[in-house]
N, C-alpha and C positions, 0 to 999 in steps of 0.2 A: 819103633814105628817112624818112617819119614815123617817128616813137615817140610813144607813150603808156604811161602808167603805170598799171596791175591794182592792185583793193586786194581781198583776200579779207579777209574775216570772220569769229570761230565764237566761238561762244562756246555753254554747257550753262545750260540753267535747275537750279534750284536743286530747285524740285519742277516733278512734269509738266506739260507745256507747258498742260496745259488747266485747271490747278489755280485756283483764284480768284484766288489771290497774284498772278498774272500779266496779270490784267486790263489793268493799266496799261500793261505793254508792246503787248498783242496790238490795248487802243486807238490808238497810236501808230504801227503799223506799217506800215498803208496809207497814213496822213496822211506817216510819212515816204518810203515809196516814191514817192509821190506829186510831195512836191517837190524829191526828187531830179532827176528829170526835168526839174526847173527851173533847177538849180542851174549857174552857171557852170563850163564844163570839162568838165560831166558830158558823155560820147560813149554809154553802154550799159551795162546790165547783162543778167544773167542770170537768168532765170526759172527757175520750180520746175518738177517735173516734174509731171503733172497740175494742173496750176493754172490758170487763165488768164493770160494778158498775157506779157511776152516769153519768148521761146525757151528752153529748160536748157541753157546750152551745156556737153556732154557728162552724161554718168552723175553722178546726184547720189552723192557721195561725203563722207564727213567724214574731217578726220585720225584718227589713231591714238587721240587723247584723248577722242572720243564714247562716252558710256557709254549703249546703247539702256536708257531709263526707262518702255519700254510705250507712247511714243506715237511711235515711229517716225522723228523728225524733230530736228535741233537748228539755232537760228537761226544762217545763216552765208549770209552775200553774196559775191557778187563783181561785180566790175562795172571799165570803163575808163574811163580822166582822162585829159583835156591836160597837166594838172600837180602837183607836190604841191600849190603852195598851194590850187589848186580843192579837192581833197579834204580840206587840212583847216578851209578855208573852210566848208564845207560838214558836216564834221563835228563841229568843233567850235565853232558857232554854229546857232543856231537852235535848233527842234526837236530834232533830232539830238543839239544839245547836251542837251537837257535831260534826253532818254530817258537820254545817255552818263549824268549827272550821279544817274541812281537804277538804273544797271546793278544797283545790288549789292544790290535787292531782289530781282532776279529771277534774277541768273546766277551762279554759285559763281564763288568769286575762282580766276581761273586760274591754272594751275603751268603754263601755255605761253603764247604770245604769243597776245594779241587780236586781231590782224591780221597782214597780212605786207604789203609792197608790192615791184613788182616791175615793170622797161620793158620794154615787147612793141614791138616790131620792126614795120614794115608794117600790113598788113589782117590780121596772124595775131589769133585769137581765144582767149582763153586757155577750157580747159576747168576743169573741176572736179577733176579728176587731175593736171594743172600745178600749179593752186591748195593742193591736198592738199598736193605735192611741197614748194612752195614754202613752206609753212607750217612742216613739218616741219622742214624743212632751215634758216628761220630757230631755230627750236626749240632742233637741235640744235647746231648750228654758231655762233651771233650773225649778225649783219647783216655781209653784205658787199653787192656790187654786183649776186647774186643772189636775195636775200629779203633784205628791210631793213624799216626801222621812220622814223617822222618824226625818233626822236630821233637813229639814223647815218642818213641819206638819202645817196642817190648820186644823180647825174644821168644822164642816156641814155646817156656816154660815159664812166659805170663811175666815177666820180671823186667823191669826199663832197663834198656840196653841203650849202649852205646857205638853210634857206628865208626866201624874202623873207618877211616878217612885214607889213611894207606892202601888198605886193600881193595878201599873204593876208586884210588885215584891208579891202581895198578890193572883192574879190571877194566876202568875207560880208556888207559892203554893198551892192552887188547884189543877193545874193541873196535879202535878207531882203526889197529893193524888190518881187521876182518873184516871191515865194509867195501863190498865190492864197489870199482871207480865206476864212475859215472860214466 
């Protein structure tokens, strides 16, 4: 049976999403939707609800730590990988890195995890209520082989793994060959 690996996302802006402070990210965030798509490993994410381009899989929901600031919304992705090192290929190089690398203009330092990662089983498609769960429960619990993080990872068959750094740092070459120039 396949497996692939779920990464949800959340994080709060610091002021409202539409504040000017924030330009830099809300420039950034098609350009990096965009070449995620390109990215090695990437399989699919999850679109917003009224938005265009992919599907919401399920009810847009935030963890527990969303505080509503008047515009409705907080940045938080989900989407599925072939593997960890795709995702942190892809996260921590390129664009992606560089948005990572000024998070803390735009997002309050968080008192929970920044991510969660998590193995999905078959064609199941994880919702935004899994993702919730899964967050939380890294939150409260630490990383086990249910909600984990790059720094404990498990692999498919629940057991701490270790990531190849090679074949992470060979995939971000790739990647960086396949994003279309600006």
């Amino acid at each position: 049976m396949s497996q692939r690996i779920a990464l949800f996302t959340f994080g709060l802006f610091i002021k409202p999403s539409e504040h000017p402070d924030n330009d830099g990210f809300h420039e950034r965030n098609d350009p990096i939707l965009d070449a995620v798509e390109h990215a090695p490993g990437f399989i699919a994410r999850a679109g917003y609800e009224d938005e265009p381009g992919p599907p919401c899989w399920g009810e847009q929901v935030y963890p527990r730590f969303y505080r509503e600031r008047g515009d409705g919304w907080s940045p938080a992705t989900l989407s599925l990988w072939q593997d960890l090192e795709s995702i942190m290929a892809f996260s921590y190089f390129g664009l992606h890195a560089e948005a990572v690398a000024n998070g803390r203009q735009w997002f309050q330092k968080p008192q929970w995890p920044p991510y969660v990662l998590w193995w999905v089983v078959g064609d199941h498609t994880p919702d935004r209520v899994e993702a919730v769960e899964r967050h939380e429960y890294l939150h409260d619990n630490g990383p086990s082989d249910f909600a984990f993080t790059f720094k404990t990872p498990f692999d498919a068959r629940a057991i701490e793994y270790r990531i190849d750094r090679r074949r992470m740092n060979d995939l971000a070459a790739r990647h960086r060959r396949k994003i279309p120039a600006s």
